[in-house]
C-alpha positions in Angstrom: -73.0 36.7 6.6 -69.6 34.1 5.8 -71.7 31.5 7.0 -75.1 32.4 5.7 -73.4 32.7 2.6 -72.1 29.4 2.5 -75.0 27.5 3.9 -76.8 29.1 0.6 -74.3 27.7 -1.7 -74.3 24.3 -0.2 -78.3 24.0 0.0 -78.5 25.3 -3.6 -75.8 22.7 -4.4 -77.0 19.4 -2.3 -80.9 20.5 -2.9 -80.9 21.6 -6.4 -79.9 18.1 -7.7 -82.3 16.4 -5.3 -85.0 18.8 -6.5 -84.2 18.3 -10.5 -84.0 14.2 -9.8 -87.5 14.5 -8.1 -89.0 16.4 -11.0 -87.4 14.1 -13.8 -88.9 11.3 -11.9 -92.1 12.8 -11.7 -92.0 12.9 -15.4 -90.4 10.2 -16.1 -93.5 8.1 -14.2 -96.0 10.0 -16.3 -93.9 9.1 -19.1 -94.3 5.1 -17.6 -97.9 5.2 -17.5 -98.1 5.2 -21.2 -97.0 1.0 -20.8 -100.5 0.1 -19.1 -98.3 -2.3 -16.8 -97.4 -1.7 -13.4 -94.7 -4.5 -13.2 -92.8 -2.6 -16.2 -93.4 0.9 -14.4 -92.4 -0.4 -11.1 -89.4 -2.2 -12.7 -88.3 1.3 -14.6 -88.5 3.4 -11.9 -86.3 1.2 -9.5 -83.7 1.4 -12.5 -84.1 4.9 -12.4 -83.9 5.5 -8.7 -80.9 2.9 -8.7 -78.6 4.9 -11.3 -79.7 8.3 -9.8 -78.3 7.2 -6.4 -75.4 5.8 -8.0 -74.3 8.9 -9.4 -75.6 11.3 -6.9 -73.7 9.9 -3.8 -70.1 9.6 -6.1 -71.2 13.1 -7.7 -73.8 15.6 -6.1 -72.8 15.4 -2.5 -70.3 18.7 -1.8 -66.4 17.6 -1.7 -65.8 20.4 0.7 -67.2 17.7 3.4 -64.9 14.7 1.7 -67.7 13.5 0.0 -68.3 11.5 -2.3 -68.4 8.9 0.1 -66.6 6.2 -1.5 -64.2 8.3 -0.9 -60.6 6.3 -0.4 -57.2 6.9 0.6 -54.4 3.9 -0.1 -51.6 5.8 1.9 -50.6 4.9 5.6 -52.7 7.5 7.3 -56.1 9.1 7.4 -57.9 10.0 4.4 -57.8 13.8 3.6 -61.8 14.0 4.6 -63.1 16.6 7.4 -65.2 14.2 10.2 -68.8 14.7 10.4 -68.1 15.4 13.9 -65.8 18.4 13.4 -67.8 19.3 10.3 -70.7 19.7 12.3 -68.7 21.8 15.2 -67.3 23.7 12.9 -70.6 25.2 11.6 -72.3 25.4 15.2 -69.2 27.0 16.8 -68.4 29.2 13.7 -68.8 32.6 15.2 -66.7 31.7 17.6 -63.5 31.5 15.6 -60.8 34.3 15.3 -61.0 36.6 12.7 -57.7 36.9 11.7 -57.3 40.8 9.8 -53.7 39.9 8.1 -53.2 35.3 7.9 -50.2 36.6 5.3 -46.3 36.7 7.4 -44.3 39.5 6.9 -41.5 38.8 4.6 -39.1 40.7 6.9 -40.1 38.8 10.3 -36.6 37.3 10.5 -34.7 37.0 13.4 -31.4 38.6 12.6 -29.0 36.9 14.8 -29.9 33.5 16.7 -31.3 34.3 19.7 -30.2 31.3 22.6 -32.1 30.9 25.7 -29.0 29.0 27.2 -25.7 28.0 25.7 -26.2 26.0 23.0 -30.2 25.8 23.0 -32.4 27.5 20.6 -35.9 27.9 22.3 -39.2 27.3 20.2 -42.5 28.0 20.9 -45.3 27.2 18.7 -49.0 28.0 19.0 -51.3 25.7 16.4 -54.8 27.4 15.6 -57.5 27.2 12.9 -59.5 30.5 12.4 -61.0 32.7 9.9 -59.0 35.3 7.3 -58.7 36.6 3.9 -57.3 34.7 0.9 -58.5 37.2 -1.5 -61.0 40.1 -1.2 -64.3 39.0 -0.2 -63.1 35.4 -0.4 -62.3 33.7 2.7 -61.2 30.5 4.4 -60.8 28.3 7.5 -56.6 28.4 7.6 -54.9 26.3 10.4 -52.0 27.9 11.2 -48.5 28.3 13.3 -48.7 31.5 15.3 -51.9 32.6 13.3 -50.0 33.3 10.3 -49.0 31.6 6.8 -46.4 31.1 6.8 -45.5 29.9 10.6 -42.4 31.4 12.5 -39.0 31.7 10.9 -36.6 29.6 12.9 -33.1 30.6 13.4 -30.3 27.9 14.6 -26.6 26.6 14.5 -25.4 23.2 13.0 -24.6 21.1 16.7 -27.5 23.7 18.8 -30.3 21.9 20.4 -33.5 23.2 19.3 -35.9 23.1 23.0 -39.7 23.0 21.3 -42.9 23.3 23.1 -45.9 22.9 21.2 -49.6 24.2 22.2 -52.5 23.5 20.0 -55.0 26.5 21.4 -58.4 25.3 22.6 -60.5 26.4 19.9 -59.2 23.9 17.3 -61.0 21.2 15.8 -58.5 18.9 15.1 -55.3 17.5 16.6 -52.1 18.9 15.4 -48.4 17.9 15.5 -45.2 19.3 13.9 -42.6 17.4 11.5 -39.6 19.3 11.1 -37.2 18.3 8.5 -34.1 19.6 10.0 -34.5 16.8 13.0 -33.2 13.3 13.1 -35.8 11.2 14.9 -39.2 9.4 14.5 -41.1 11.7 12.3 -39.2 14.6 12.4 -40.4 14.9 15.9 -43.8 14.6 15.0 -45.0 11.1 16.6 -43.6 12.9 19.7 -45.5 16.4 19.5 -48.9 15.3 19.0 -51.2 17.9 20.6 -54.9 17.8 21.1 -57.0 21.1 21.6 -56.0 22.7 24.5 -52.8 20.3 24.9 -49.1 21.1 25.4 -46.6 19.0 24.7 -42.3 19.5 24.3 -39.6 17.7 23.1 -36.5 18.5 21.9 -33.6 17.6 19.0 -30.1 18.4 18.0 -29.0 19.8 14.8 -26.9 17.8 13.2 -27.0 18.7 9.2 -26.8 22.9 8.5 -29.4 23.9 5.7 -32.7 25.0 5.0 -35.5 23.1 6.0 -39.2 22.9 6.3 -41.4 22.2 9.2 -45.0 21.4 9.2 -48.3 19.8 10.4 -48.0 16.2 9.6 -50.7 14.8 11.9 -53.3 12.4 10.4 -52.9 12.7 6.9 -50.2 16.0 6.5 -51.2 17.0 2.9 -54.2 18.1 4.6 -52.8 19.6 7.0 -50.3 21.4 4.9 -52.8 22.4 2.3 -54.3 24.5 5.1 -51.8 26.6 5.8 -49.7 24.9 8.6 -45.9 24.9 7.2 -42.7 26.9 7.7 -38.7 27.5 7.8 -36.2 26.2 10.0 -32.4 27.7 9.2 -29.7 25.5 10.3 -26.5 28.0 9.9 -23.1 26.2 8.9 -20.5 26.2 11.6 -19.2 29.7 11.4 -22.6 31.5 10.2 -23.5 32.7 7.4 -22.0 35.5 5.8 -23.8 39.4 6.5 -26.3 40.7 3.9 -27.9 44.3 3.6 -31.5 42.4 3.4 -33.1 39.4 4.4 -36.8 37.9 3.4 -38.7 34.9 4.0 -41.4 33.5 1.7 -43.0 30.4 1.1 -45.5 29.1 -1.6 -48.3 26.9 -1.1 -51.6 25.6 -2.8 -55.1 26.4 -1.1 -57.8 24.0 -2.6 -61.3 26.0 -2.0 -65.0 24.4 -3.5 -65.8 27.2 -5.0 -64.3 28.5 -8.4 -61.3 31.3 -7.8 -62.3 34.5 -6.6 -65.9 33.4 -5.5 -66.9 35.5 -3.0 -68.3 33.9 0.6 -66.6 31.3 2.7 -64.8 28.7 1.1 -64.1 25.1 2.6 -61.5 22.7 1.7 -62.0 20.8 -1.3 -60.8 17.1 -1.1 -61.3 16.2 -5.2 -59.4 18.7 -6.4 -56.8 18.1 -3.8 -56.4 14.4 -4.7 -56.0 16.0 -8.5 -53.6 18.4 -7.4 -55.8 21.2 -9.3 -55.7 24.2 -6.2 -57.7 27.4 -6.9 -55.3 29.7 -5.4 -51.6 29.1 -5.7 -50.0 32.4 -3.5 -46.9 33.2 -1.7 -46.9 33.9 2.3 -50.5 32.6 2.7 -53.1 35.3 0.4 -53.2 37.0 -2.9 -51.5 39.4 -2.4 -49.3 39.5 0.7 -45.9 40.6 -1.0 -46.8 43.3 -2.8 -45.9 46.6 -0.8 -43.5 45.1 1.9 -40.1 44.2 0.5 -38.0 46.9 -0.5 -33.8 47.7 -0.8 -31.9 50.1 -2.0 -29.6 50.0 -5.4 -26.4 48.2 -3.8 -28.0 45.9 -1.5 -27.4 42.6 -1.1 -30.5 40.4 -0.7 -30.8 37.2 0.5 -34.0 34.9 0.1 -35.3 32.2 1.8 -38.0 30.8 0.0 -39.7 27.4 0.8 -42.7 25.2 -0.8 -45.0 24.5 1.0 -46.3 22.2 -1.3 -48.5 19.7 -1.3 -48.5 19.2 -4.9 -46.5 21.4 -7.0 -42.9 21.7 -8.0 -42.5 25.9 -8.3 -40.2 27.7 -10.9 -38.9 30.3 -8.6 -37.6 33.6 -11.0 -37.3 37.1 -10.1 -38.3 39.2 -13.0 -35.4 41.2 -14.0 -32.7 40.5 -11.6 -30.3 36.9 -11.7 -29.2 35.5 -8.8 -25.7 35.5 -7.9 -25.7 32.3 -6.0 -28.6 29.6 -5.3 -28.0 27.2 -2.7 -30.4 24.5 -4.1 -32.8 22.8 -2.6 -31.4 24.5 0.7 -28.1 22.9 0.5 -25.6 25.5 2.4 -22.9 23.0 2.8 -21.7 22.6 -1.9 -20.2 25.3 -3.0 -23.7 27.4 -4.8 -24.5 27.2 -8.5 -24.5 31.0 -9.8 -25.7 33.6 -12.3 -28.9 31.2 -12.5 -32.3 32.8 -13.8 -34.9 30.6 -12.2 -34.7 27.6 -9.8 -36.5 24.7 -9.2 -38.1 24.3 -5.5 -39.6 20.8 -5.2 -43.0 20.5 -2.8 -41.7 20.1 0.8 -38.4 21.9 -0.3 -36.5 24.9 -0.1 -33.8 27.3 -1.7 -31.7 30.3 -0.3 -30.4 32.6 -3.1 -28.7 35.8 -2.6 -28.4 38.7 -5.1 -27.3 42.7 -5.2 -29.8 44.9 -6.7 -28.0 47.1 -9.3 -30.7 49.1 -10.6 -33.9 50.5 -9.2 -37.4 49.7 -10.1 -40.1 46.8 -9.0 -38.9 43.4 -9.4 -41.5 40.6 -9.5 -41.1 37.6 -7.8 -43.1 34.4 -9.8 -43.2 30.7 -9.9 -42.7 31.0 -13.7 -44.8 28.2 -14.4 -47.0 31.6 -15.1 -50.5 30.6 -15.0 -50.0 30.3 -11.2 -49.2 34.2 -11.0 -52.9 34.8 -11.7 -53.9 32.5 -9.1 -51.6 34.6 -6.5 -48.1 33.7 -7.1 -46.3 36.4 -7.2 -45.2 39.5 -5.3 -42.6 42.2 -5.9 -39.3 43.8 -4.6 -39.0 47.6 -4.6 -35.6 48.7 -5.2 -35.1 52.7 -5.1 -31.7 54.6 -5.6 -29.7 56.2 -8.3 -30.2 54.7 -11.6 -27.1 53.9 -13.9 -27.8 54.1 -17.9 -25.0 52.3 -18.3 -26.8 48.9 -16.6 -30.0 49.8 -18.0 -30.9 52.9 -20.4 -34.8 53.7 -21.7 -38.0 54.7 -20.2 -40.1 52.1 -18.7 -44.0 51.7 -18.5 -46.4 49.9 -16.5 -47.8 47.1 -18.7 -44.6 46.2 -20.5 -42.7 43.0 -20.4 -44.0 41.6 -17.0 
């Protein structure tokens, strides 16, 4: 029905114009006729015919395909357009991609302690696929993915540990993949040395030589693509010594999904090159849908929390804020090496970037997590943090309502 859907859309949105230009040409030749000349007819119509091509091949044709097709990129890799090739697989083979139930990463899937499959070496496994899931309800799109989820794996490692990574780009894809990661020191991050084709395997491997908190992602072809798909994620680089023990740990990320239709139409949804290039994205969400944080972070009054939260970009600086909490200390920009900044109420997490920030809950109640630029919160940015315990009036005394304040 996802594809029957679609197919509808795109013939109603291809054919419709090609159906209205034949009928206003149809007119416009009866209109012609009235001249009594066939040069000046003949001459009119080829005018007309000129400028309605001119516009419909820029215009009419769908984006989700990276039309129009003077369609150009000036950077130094691939434009961000889908191959006719692979457009055409994808359709024919499109009952054959995974169904994913859940694309959205548990905020809690984080290793607690660094897990070493030799002295020194920090093993890493990756899986790169492209299926089918949920952004919203009834809404869904092709994600390419670490792992099959959004975000991909949370990596745990020591400054001076050798991170050991083989990479496997599953069968079913479409497209090549690779993986950049920002925490290695090398030609492309080690991504013009992991380049996988579907079905491939390759390794390498890197040592850690800065502690922090970095981002990995796709960066094969042309990466915004890539990214803007779903294919990004957290490496931790501990400082020598670790870092100190907290009660609770979570790991989000934001990113932009750029779909052809409007939000919240229903149906499958394909990527959207124009509004890409315009940095205008439909659904701006945390952890990969609309959604995903809403029921599964939750501490108790005296916790302490510590966040890692990464942006996944491609195009957006965030505001991260958490709605009635400040945080204690905010390593910026995933710096864990200054001393932190603290008692900060939002913090700025440039595209490609990240933050830790660490807090104790002193009060229960639901906290909301936003990028507090807040028109994104009703395109998905948000989620919330469930605090339960005692309450203490003299923190916070009066009775609280849904609806109020945020």
């Amino acid at each position: 029905m996802e594809l029957i859907s679609y197919l509808w859309q795109y013939i109603v949105q291809v054919f419709g114009l090609i159906i209205a230009y034949v009928f206003a040409a149809i007119f416009i030749f009866l209109m012609l006729r009235r001249f009594h000349s066939r040069k000046i007819t003949v001459a009119l119509a080829a005018i007309f015919i000129g400028v309605s091509i001119a516009f419909y091949v820029p215009h009419g044709m769908p984006n989700e395909l990276a039309y129009p097709l003077s369609l150009r990129s000036f950077g130094p890799d691939e434009a961000p357009n889908l191959p006719f090739e692979n457009v055409y697989h994808f359709f024919r083979n499109f009952n054959n991609f995974e169904h994913v139930d859940d694309i959205a990463r548990d905020p809690n899937n984080i290793p607690q302690t660094i897990v070493y499959a030799e002295e020194g070496v920090v093993e890493v496994n990756l899986t790169t696929t492209e299926v089918i899931a949920e952004m919203a309800d009834g809404t869904t799109i092709n994600y390419w993915t670490f792992d099959n989820t959004v975000p991909g794996p949370f990596i745990r490692a020591q400054v001076g540990d050798t991170v050991r990574l083989s990479i496997h780009n599953d069968e079913t894809s479409l497209h090549p993949h690779n993986v950049d990661f920002h925490a290695a020191t090398g030609p492309g991050g080690g991504a013009a040395a992991t380049i996988v084709a579907p079905g491939e395997t390759k390794t390498m491997s890197f040592k850690l030589l800065s502690p922090g908190l970095f981002v990995y992602h796709c960066a094969f072809g042309n990466p915004g693509l890539h990214m803007t798909h779903g294919m990004y994620g957290l490496i931790l680089v501990e400082p020598e010594g670790g870092l100190p023990p907290v009660d609770k740990e979570f790991y989000i990320m934001q990113g932009e999904f750029y779909t052809e239709g409007n939000m919240g139409r229903e149906g499958l949804q394909l990527f959207d090159t124009q509004a890409y290039l315009d940095g205008k994205p439909q659904y701006i969400v945390f952890n990969g849908r609309t959604g995903a944080l809403t029921d599964n972070m939750t501490a108790e009054v005296g916790d302490t929390v510590r966040m890692y939260f990464g942006n996944g970009g491609v195009n957006l600086v965030s505001s991260f804020h958490l709605i009635g909490e400040i945080f204690d200390r905010v390593y910026r920009e995933g710096d864990l090496v200054t001393t932190p900044s603290e008692g900060l109420q939002t913090t700025l997490v440039p595209a490609g970037g990240a933050v830790m920030v660490e807090f104790t809950v002193d009060y229960p109640g639901n906290y909301v997590l936003v990028d507090h630029a807040l028109a994104r919160v009703d395109r998905g940015a948000w989620g919330v943090l469930h605090v339960t315990g005692e309450a203490d009036p003299a923190i916070f005394d009066g009775t609280t309502e849904s609806g109020g304040g945020h």
